[in-house]
C-alpha positions as CSV (number, residue, x, y, z in Angstrom):
1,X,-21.9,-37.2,27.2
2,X,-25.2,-37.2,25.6
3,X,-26.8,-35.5,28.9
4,X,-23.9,-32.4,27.8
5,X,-25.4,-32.4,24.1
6,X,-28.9,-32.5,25.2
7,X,-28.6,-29.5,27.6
8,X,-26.9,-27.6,25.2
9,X,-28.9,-28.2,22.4
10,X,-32.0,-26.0,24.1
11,X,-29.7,-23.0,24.3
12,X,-28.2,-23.2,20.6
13,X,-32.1,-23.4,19.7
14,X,-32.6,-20.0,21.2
15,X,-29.5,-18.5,19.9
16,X,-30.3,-19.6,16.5
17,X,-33.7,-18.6,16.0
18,X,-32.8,-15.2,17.2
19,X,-30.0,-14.8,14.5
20,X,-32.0,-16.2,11.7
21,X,-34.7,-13.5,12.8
22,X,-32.3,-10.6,13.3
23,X,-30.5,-11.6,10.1
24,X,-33.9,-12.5,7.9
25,X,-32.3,-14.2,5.2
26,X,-31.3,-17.7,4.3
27,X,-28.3,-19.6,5.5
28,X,-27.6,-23.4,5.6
29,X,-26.0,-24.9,8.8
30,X,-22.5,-24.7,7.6
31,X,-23.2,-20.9,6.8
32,X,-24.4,-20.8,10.5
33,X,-22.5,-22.6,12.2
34,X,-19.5,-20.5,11.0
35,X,-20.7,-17.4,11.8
36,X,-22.0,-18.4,15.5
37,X,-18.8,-20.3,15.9
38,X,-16.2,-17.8,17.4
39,X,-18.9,-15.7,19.3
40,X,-21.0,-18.4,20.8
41,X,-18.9,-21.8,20.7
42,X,-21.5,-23.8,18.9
43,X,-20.3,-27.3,17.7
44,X,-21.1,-28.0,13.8
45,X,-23.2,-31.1,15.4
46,X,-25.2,-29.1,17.6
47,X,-25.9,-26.4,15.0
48,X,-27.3,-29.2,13.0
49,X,-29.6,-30.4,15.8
50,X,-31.1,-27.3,16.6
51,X,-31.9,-25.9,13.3
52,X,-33.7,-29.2,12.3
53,X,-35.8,-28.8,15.7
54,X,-36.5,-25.5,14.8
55,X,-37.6,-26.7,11.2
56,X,-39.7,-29.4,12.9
57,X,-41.3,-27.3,15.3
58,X,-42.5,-24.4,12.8
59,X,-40.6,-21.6,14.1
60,X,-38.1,-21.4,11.0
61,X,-38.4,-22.9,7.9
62,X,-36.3,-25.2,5.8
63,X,-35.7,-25.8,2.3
64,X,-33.3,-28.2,0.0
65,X,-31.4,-26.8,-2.8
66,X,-30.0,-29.9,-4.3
67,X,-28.1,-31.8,-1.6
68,X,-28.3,-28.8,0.7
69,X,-31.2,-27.9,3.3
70,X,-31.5,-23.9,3.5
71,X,-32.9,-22.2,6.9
72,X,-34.7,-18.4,6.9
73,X,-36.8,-17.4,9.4
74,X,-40.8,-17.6,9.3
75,X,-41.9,-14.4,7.2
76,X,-45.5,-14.9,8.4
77,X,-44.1,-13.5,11.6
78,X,-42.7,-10.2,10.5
79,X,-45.7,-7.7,9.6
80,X,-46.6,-6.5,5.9
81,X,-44.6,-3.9,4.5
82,X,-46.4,-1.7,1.8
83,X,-45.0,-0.9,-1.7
84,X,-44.3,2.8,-0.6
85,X,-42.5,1.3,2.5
86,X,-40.2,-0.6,0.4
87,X,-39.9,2.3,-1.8
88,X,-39.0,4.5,1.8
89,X,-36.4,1.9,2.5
90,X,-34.9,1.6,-1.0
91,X,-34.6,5.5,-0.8
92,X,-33.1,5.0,1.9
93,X,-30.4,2.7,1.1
94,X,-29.9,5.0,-1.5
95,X,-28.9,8.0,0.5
96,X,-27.3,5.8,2.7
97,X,-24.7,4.3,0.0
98,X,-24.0,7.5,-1.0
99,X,-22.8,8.8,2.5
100,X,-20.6,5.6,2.8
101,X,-19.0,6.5,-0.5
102,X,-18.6,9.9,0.3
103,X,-17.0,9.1,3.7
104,X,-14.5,6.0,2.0
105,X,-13.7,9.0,-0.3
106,X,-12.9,11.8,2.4
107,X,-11.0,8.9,4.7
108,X,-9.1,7.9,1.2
109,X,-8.2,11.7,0.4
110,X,-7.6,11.4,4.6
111,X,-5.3,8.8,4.6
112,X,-3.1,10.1,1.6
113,X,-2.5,13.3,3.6
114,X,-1.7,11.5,6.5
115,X,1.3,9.6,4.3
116,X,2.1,12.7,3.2
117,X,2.7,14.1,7.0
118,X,4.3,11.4,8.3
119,X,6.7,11.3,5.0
120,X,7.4,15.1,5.5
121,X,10.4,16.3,7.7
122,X,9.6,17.4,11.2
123,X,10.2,21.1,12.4
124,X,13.8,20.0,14.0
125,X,14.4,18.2,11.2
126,X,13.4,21.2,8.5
127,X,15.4,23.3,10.8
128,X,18.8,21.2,10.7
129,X,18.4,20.6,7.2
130,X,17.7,24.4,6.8
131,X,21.3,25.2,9.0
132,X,23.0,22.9,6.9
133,X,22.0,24.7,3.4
134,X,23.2,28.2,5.2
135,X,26.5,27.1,6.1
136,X,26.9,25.2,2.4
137,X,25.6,28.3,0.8
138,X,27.7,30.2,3.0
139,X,30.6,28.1,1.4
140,X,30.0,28.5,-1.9
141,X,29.7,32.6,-1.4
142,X,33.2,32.5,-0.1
143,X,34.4,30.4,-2.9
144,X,32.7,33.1,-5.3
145,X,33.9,35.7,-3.4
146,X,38.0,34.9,-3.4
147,X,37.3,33.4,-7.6
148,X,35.9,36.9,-8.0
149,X,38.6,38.8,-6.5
150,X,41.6,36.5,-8.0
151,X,44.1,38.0,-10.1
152,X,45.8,35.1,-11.5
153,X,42.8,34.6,-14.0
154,X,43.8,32.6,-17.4
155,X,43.2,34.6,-20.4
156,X,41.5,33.2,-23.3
157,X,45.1,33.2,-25.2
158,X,46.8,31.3,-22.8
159,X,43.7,29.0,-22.4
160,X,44.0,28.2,-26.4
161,X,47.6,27.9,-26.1
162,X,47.4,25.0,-23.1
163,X,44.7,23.6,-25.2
164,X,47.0,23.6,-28.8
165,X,50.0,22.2,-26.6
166,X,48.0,19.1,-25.1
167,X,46.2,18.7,-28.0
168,X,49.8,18.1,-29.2
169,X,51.2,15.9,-26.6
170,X,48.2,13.6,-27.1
171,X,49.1,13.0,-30.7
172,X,52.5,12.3,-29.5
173,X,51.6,10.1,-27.1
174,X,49.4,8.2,-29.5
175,X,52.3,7.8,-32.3
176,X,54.4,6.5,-29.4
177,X,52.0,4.0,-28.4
178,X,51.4,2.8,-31.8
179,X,55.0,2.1,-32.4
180,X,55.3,0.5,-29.1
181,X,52.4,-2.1,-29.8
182,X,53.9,-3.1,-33.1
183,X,57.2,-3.4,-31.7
184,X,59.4,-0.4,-33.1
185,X,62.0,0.9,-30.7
186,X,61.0,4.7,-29.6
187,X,64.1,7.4,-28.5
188,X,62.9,6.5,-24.7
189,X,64.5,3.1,-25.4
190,X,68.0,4.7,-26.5
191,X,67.9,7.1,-23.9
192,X,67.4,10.1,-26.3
193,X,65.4,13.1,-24.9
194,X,63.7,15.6,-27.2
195,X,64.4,19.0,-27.0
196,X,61.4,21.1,-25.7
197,X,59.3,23.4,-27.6
């Protein structure tokens, strides 16, 4: 079993320095071994191992923060940059940040059109929905059309008389079902029918 970690430690060694160049910034082993877990297989044990080598050997270094050792790569490898360099880079970045947000923008304003389309009726459906608002408006022509041309119309005399005769019923009615409640005997209870207006 410790032939297995032995071998494998020489390729983790390899496979670490490489990221911690590529990457050029600080990590500790938990950092690493959780980003080199899922692509590479890398036990916690055997990350440990290797970046201690490493340290030991000069080809990264190795620094504690409290409890914690840190790992980076060697910087005397990487050549010089110059101020205007840096200042090339940082210009850079800048112009670079700006295209991502205008690209998040224009796949935001992207995306809200898209939920609009999909939302939105198809063609067959705009066309069955558009059938079905003829043949209703088609209806309610007709309707128009024989209201229009009836001749049995009520007149606004004979509207205010229906209105004066229910109005007068009602009041009836009421009286009636006031004197029911309390208990007073009405001319429905004796039978007698009142004469109509």
């Amino acid at each position: 079993m410790s032939k297995g970690r032995s071998e494998a430690a020489p390729g983790a060694s390899g496979i670490l320095l490489k990221y911690l160049q590529e990457q050029n910034r600080p990590y500790s082993a938990q950092d690493v071994f959780g980003n080199l877990q899922r692509e590479h297989g890398l036990g916690k044990t055997a990350v440990v191992k290797a970046l201690e080598q490493l340290a030991q050997q000069g080809k990264i270094k190795e620094k504690m923060y409290g409890k914690q050792k840190i790992y980076f790569a060697d910087q005397d490898q990487f050549d010089v940059v110059s101020d205007a360099d840096l200042q090339g880079l940082d210009a850079r970045i800048l112009a670079l940040t700006a295209k991502v947000q205008s690209l998040q923008q224009s796949c935001r304003h992207m995306e809200a059109e898209l939920k609009e389309l999909t939302s939105a009726l198809t063609t067959p459906e705009m066309q069955k929905e558009i059938q079905e608002l003829k043949k209703e408006c088609a209806g309610y022509r007709e309707r128009l059309k024989n209201i229009k041309e009836a001749t049995n119309h009520v007149t606004p005399e004979e509207k205010e008389q229906v209105y004066k005769e229910r109005q007068r019923y009602h009041k009836e009615w009421r009286k009636r079902k006031r004197m029911e409640e309390v208990g007073i005997e009405t001319d429905e209870d004796h039978n007698v029918k009142l004469p109509d207006p």
